[in-house]
C-alpha positions, 0 to 999 in steps of 0.5 A, spaced: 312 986 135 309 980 130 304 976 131 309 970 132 311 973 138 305 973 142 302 967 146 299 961 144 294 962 150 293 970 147 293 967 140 287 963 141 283 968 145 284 972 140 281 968 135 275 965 139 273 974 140 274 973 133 269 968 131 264 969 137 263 976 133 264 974 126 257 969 129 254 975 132 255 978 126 252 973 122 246 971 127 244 978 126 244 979 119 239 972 119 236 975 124 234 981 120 233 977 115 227 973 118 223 979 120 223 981 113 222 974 111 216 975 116 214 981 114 212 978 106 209 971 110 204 976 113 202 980 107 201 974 104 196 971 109 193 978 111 191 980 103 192 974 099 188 970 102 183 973 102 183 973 094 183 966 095 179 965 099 174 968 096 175 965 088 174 959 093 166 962 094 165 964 088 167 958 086 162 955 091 157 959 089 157 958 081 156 950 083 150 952 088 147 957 081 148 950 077 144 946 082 139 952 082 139 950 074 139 944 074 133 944 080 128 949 076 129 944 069 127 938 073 122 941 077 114 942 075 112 946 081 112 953 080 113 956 087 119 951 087 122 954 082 120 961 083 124 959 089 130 958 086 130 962 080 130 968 087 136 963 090 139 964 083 138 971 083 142 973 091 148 968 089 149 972 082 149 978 087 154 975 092 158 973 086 157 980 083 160 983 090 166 979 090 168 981 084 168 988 085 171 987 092 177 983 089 177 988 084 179 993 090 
């Protein structure tokens, strides 16, 4: 029996079971790769994120050492400037801190 001896209306069932699978079929895999894709957004939110955002603090916290300089050459009060030299000394610590986290 060929295929040319098989209806019209059996044909185009035919075809239609065909394409609605070969849609499944590729939906599927689309699928399947989006949860993957998914998965990589989320490692990148989760864990590079927090590397930059602590480059940004660090960053923050070097502008504010400068400030903390700047402030102590200006000044001629010398509790002001004990006061920032002990401002300058914790953001050194907390940049100190970051890095050995980041380093982890």
């Amino acid at each position: 029996m060929g295929f040319s001896k098989i209806k019209l209306s059996n044909k185009l069932i035919i075809a239609f079971s065909l394409m609605i699978i070969l849609i499944m079929g590729v939906s599927s895999l689309a699928i399947l790769r989006l949860s993957q894709i998914n998965g990589t957004v989320d490692q990148l939110i989760d864990v590079e994120n927090e590397k930059v955002s602590a480059a940004y603090n660090m960053r923050g916290s070097i502008n504010k050492i400068a400030i903390s300089i700047r402030n102590i050459s200006i000044s001629n009060d010398m509790n002001y400037m004990n006061e920032q030299k002990k401002y300058w000394i914790r953001i050194e610590l907390f940049i100190m801190k970051t890095k050995i986290n980041l380093a982890a």
